[in-house]
C-alpha positions as CSV (number, residue, x, y, z in Angstrom):
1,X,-15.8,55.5,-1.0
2,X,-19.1,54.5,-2.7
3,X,-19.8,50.4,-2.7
4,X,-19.1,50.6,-7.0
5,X,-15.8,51.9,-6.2
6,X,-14.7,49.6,-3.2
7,X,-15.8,46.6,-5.8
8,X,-13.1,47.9,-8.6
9,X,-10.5,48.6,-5.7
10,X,-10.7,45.1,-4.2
11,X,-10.8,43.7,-7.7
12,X,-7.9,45.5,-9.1
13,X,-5.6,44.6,-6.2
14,X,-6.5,40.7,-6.6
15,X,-5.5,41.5,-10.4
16,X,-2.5,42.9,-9.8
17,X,-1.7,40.1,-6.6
18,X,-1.9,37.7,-9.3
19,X,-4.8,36.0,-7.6
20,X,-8.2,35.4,-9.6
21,X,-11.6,35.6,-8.1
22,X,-13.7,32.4,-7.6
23,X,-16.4,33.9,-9.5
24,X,-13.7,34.2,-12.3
25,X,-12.0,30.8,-12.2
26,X,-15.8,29.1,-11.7
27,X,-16.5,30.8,-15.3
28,X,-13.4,29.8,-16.7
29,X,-14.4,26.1,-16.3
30,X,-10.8,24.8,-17.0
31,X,-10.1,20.7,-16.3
32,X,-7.3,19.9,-14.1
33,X,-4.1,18.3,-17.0
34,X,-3.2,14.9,-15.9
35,X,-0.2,13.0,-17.0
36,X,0.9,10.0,-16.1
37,X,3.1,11.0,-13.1
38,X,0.3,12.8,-11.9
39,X,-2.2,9.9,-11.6
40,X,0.5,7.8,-10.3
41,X,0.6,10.5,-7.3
42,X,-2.6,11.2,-6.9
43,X,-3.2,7.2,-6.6
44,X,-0.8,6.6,-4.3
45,X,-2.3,8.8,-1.8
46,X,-5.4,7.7,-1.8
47,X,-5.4,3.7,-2.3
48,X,-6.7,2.6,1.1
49,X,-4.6,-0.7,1.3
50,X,-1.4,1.3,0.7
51,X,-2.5,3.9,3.5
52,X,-3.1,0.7,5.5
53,X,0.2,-0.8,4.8
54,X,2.0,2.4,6.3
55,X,-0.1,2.2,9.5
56,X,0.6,-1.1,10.0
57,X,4.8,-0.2,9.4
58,X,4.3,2.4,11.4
59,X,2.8,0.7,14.3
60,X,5.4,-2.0,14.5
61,X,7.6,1.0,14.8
62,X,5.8,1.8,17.7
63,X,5.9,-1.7,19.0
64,X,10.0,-2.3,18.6
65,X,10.1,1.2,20.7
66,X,8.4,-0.7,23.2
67,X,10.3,-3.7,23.2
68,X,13.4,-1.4,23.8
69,X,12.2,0.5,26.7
70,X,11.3,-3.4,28.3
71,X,15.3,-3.7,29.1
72,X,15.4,-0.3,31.3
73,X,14.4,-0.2,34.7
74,X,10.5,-0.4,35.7
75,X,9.1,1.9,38.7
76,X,5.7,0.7,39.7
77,X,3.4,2.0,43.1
78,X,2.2,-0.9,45.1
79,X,0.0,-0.6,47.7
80,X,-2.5,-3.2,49.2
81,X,-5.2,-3.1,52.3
82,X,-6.6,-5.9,54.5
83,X,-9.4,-6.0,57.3
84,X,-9.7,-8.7,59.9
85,X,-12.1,-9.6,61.4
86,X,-10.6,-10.1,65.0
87,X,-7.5,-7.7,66.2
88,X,-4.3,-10.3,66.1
89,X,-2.6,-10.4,69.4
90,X,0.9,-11.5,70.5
91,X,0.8,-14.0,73.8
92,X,3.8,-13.3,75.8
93,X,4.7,-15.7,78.5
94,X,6.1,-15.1,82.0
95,X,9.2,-13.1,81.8
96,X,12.3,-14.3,83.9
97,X,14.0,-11.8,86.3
98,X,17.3,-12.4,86.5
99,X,20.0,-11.1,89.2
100,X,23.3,-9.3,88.4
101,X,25.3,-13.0,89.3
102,X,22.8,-14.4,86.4
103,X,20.7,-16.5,88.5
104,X,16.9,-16.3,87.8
105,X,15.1,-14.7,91.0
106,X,11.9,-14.7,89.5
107,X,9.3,-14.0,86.9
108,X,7.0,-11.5,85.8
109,X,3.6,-12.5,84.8
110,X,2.9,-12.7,80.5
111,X,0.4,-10.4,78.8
112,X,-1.3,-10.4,75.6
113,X,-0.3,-7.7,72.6
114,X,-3.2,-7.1,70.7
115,X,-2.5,-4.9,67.8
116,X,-5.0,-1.4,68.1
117,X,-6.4,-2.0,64.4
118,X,-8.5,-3.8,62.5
119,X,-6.9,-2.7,59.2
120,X,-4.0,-3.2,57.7
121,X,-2.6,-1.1,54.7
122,X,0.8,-0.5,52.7
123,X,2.1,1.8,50.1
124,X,5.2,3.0,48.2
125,X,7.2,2.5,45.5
126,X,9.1,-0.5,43.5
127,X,11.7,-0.5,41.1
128,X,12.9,-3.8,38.8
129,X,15.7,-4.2,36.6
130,X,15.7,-7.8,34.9
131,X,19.6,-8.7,34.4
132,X,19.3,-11.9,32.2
133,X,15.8,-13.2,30.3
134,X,17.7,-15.4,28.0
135,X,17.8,-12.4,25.6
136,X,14.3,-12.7,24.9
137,X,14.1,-8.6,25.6
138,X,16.4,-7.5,22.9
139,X,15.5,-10.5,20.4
140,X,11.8,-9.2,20.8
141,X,13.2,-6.0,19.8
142,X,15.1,-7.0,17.3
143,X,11.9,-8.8,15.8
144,X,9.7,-5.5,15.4
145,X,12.4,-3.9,14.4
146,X,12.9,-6.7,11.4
147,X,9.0,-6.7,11.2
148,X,9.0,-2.7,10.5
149,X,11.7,-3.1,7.6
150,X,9.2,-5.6,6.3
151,X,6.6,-3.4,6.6
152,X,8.6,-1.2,4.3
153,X,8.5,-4.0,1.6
154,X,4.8,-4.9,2.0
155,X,4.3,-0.8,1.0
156,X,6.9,-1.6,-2.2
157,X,4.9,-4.4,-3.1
158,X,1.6,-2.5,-3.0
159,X,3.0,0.4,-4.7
160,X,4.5,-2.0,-8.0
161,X,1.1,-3.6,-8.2
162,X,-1.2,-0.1,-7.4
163,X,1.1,1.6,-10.1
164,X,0.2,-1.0,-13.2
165,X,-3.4,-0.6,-11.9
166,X,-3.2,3.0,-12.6
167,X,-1.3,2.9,-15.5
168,X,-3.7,0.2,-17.5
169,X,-6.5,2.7,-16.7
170,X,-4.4,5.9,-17.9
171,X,-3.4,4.2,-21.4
172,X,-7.2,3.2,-21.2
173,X,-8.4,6.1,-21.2
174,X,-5.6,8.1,-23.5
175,X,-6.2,5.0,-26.0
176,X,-10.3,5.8,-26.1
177,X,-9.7,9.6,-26.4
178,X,-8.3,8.9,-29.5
179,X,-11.0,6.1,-30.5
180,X,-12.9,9.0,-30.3
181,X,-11.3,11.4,-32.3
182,X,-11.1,8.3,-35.2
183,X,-14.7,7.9,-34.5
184,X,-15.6,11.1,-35.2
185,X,-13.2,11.4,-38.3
186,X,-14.8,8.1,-39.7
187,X,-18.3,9.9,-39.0
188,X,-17.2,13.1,-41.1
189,X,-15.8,11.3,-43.8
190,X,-19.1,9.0,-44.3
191,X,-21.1,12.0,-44.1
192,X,-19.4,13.6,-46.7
193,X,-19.3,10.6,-48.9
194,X,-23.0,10.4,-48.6
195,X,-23.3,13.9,-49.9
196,X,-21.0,13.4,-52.6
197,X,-23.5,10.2,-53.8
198,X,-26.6,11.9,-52.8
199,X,-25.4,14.9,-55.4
200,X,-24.2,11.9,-58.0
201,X,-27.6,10.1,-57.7
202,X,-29.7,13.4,-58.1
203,X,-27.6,13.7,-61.2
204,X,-28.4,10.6,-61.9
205,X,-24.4,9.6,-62.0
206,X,-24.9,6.3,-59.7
207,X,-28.2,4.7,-58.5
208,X,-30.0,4.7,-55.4
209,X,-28.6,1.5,-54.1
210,X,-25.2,3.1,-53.4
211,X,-27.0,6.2,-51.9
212,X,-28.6,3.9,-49.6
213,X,-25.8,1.4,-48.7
214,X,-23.4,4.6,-48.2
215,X,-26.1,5.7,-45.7
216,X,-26.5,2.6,-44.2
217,X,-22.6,2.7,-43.0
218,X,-23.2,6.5,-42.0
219,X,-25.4,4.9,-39.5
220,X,-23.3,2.4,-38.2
221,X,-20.5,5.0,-37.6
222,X,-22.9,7.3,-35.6
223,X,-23.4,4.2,-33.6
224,X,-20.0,3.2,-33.5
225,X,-19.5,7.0,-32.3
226,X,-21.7,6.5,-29.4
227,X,-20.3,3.7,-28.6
228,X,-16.9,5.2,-28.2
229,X,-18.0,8.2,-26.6
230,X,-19.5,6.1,-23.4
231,X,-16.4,4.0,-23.3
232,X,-14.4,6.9,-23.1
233,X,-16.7,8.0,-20.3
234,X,-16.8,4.8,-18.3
235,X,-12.7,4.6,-18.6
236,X,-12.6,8.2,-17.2
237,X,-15.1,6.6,-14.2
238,X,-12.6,4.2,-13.5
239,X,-9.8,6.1,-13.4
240,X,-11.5,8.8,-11.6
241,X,-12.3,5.6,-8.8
242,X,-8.7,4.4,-8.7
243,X,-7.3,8.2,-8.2
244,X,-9.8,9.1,-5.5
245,X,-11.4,11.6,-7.2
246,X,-15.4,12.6,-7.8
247,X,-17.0,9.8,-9.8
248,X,-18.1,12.6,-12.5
249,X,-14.6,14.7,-12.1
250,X,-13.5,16.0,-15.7
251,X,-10.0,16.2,-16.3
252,X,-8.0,17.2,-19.1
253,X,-4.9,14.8,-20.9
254,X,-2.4,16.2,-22.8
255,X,-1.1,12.9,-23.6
256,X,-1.0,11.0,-26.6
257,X,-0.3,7.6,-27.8
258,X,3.4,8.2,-29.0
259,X,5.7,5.5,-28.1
260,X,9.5,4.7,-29.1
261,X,9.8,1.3,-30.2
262,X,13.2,-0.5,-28.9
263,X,12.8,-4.4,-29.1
264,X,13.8,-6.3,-26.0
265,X,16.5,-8.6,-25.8
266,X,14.5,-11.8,-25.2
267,X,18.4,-13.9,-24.7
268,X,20.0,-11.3,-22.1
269,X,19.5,-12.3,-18.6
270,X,16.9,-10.1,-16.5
271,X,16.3,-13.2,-13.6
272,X,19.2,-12.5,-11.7
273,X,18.0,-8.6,-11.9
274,X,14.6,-9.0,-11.4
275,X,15.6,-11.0,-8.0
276,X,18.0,-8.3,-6.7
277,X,14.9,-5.3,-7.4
278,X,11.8,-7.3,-6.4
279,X,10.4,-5.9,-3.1
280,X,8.5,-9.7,-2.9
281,X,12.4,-11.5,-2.6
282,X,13.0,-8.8,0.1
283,X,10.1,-9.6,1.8
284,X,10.4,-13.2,2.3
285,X,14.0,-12.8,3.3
286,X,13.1,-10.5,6.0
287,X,10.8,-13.6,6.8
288,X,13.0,-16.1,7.2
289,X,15.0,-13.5,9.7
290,X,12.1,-13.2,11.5
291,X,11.9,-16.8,11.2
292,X,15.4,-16.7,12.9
293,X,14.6,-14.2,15.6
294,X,11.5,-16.3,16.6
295,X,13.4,-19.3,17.6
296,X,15.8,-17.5,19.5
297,X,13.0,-16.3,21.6
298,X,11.6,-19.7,22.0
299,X,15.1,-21.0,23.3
300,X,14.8,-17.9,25.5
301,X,11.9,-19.1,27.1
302,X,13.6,-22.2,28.8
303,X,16.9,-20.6,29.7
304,X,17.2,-19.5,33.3
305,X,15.6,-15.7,34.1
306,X,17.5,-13.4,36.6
307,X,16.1,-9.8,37.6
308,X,16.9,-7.5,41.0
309,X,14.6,-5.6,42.5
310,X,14.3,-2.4,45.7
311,X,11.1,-1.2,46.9
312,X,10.4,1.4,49.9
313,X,6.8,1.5,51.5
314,X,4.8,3.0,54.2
315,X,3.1,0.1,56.2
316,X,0.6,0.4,59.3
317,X,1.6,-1.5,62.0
318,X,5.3,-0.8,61.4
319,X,7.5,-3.3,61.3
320,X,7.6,-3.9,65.4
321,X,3.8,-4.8,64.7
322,X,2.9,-1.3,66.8
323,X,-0.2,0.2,65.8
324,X,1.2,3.1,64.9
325,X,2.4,3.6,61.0
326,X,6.0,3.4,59.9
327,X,8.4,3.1,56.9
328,X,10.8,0.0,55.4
329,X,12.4,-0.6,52.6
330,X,13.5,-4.7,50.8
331,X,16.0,-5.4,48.2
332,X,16.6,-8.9,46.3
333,X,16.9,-10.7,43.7
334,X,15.0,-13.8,41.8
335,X,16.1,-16.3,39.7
336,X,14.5,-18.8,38.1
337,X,15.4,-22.1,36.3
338,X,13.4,-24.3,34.3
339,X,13.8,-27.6,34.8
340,X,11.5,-29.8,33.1
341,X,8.7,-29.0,30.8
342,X,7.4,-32.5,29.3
343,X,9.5,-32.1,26.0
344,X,7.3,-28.4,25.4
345,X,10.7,-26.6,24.5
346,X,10.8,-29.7,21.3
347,X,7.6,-29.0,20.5
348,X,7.9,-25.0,20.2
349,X,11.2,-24.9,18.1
350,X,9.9,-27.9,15.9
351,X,6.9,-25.6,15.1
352,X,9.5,-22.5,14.6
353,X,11.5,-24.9,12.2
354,X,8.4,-26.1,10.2
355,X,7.4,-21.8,10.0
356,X,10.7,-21.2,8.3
357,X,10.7,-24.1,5.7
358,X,7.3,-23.4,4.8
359,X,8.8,-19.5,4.4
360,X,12.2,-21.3,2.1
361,X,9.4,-22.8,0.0
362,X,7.6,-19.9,-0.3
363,X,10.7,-17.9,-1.6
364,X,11.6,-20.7,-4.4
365,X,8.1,-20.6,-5.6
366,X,8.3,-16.8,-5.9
367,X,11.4,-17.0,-7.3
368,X,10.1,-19.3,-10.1
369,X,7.0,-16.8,-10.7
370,X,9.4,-14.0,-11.4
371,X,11.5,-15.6,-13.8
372,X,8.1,-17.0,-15.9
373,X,6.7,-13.1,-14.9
374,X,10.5,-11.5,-16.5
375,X,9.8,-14.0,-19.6
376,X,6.6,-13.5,-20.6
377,X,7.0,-9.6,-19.9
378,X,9.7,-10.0,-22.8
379,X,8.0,-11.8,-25.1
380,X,4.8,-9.7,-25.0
381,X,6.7,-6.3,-25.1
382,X,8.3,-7.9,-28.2
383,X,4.9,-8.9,-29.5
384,X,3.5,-5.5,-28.7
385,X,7.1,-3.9,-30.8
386,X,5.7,-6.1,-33.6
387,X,2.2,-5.7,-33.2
388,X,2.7,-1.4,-33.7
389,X,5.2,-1.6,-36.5
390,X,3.1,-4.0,-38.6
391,X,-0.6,-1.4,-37.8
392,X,1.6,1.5,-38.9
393,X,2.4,-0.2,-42.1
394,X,-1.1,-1.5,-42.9
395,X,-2.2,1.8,-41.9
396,X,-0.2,3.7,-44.9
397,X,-1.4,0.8,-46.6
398,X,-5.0,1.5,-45.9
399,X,-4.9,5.1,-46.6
400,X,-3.4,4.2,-49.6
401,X,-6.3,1.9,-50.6
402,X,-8.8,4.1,-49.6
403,X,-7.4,7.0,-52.0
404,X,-7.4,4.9,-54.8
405,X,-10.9,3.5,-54.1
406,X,-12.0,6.6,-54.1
407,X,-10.4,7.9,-56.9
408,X,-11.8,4.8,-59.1
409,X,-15.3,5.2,-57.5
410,X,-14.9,8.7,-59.2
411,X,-14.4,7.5,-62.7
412,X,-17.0,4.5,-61.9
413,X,-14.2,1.8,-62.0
414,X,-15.2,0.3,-58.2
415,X,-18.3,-0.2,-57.0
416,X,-20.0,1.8,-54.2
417,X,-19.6,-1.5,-51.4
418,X,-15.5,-1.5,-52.7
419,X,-15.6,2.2,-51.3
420,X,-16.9,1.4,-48.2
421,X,-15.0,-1.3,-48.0
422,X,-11.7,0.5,-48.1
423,X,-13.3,2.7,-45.5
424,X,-14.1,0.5,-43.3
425,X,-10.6,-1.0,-43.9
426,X,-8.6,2.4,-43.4
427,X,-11.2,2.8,-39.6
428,X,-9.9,-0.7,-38.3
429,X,-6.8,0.0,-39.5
430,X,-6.5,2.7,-37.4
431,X,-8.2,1.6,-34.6
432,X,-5.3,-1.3,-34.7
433,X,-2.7,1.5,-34.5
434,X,-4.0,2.8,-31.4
435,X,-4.7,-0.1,-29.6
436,X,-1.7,-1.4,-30.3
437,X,0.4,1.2,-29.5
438,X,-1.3,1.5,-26.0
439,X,-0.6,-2.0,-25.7
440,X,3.3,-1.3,-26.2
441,X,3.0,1.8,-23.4
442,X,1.6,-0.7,-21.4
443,X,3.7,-3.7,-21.7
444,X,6.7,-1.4,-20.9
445,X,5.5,-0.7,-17.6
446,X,4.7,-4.5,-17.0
447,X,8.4,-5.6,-18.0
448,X,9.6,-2.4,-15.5
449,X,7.3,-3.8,-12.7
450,X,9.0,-7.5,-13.9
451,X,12.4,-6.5,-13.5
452,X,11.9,-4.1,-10.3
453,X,12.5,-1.3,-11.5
454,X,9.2,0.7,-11.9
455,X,8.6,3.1,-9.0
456,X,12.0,2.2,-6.9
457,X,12.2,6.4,-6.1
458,X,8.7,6.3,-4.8
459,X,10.7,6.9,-0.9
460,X,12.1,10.1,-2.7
461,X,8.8,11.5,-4.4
């Protein structure tokens, strides 16, 4: 098979796999679509302090396995070695002889036992169980255990705040697309009034001062097109930054600016919601537990400590002090009782207390914050719902104006700067629709952050 004909076979099979060629999808050139749920995905996996968070859970995790494995028995090796400097000897004095009827007969002279060896050396094994630590084992468990479930909430808290981060850059950049798109409408139309005088004035219809003051605004909406073209670029930048993507990464958005306008209740009662959903109430209740689970550990501390223990070693000299190597085994237990302490166990659960109130405070000044947060989410929402319904009205308005304007410039009943005016009018008019209605897209998602209730599935995602 010639080298033309194995190129057409391979590329017919990746054809018919369904699977394109790189040289193929490099000249189609298409941008990645992003929506909203995308960027929200895409951000969560790369913000850094949310990948931080989940180490951090993950590694108390680690930490309350630990703390459980302290209550089970611990095997250790011991061993130890010693040299002396002179052998030790054992001085035995005379040794009585004594006679079947029990009277001593005689004696036999002492002698000294001198041990063969300078060095002396043990090994083996040791195994401890402790029986009672004034539950300082299991409440230490218990408190990484409580601190892993809090971890849990710091990742909810970073998620509510990353997720309005991404969101405010998203309806940035969707709300600048479309600046753009008005920009370049607003350019168009200018142009092709400035034609439409340039032909009038060589006709000699209007004069040259409403050629030039038509021109004149032609050149501020090039400039204003500008303008909007690098702050569409800069948003993309930014969003680009927060998603983890190449600083220069194009992507595609089908979305636009199309919201459905329900006003907010601002009389109903979202506090006692917004407490039951917040991740931050969570957290500082897990706080005070931990709070809790601290001061039992502290009392734990001055309560008596009991713990058994068996080992089994090889020790040279033996136990009947013989040169010669040998084996043994202990057993026992320890106990031990504190007594007195200068007032140290005050001192320590007085700190423990102060921890905890300083945590209650905490929680009724978070508390507080939500319910002015929940508030002011309402009112601005509301603002926002009043905001979009008043630009879409002075939008038809505009585009009403401008048609007349033009149609009287026509007939000569306006002058030239009444024109422009109601173009100019019709462009901000506009531009107040679509800020305005990415300020309602955005406000929503600041009222569902309020209330709790804006990414509570991320676990399931």
């Amino acid at each position: 098979m010639g080298f033309a004909k194995t190129i057409t076979f391979i590329a017919t099979v990746l054809l018919l796999t369904g699977v394109q060629p790189l040289f193929a999808q490099l000249n189609q050139g298409q941008d990645t679509v992003l929506t909203l749920e995308k960027c929200r995905r895409m951000g969560w996996k790369h913000d850094q302090n949310l990948r931080a968070e989940k180490k951090q859970t993950v590694a108390y995790g680690e930490q309350a396995s630990s703390a459980k494995k302290d209550r089970l028995p611990q095997l250790d090796g011991i061993g130890s070695y010693q040299y002396l400097g002179e052998a030790q000897g054992i001085q035995l004095g005379n040794v009585p002889v004594i006679s079947p009827d029990g009277m001593v007969v005689g004696y036999v002279p002492g002698s000294d036992l001198a041990l063969a060896n300078h060095h002396f050396y043990q090994g083996g094994l040791e195994l401890n169980q402790p029986l009672f630590l004034g539950n300082r084992l299991r409440n230490n468990q218990r408190r990484f255990s409580a601190l892993e479930k809090q971890g849990l909430t710091r990742e909810n808290i970073r998620i509510n705040d990353l997720t309005l981060e991404i969101d405010t850059d998203y309806w940035d950049v969707i709300s600048s697309k479309e600046l753009l798109i008005l920009a370049k409408k607003n350019e168009k139309l200018l142009a092709q009034l400035v034609e439409n005088i340039q032909n009038r004035y060589e006709a000699q219809v209007v004069s040259k001062n409403d050629l030039l003051m038509a021109q004149v605004r032609h050149n501020e909406s090039k400039l204003e097109l500008i303008r909007s073209n690098n702050r569409l670029k800069l948003s993309k930048i930014k969003l680009n930054q927060i998603l983890g993507a190449d600083i220069d990464a194009s992507f595609a958005f089908v979305d636009s600016i199309t919201v459905k306008l329900e006003k907010t209740d601002p009389d109903k009662d979202y506090i006692e919601q917004a407490n039951g959903n917040r991740p931050e109430i969570d957290y500082l209740n897990m706080q005070l537990s931990i709070h809790d689970l601290t001061e039992k550990l502290t009392k734990g501390k001055y309560l008596p400590s009991l713990s058994v223990g068996v080992s089994g070693y090889y020790a040279r000299p033996n136990p009947e002090l013989r040169p010669e190597g040998g084996f043994n085994w202990s057993a026992g237990a320890s106990l031990s009782i504190p007594i007195y302490r200068w007032n140290k166990r005050r001192n320590d659960l007085n700190y423990d207390m102060l921890q905890k109130n300083k945590s209650e405070l905490a929680l009724e000044k978070t508390r507080e914050y939500i319910a002015l947060e929940v508030k002011q989410a309402i009112f601005n929402l509301n603002e926002s719902y009043e905001k979009v319904k008043i630009a879409e009205f002075s939008l038809t308005q505009a585009d009403e104006n401008l048609r007349v304007s033009k149609e009287n410039y026509e007939v000569s009943l306006v002058s030239i700067l009444a024109l422009l005016d109601a173009q100019t009018y019709w462009q901000e008019a506009y531009a107040t629709f679509i800020t305005s209605k990415a300020e309602y897209r955005l406000n929503q998602t600041k009222l569902e952050r309020a209330l709790g209730v804006l990414v509570n599935d991320y676990g399931k995602r």
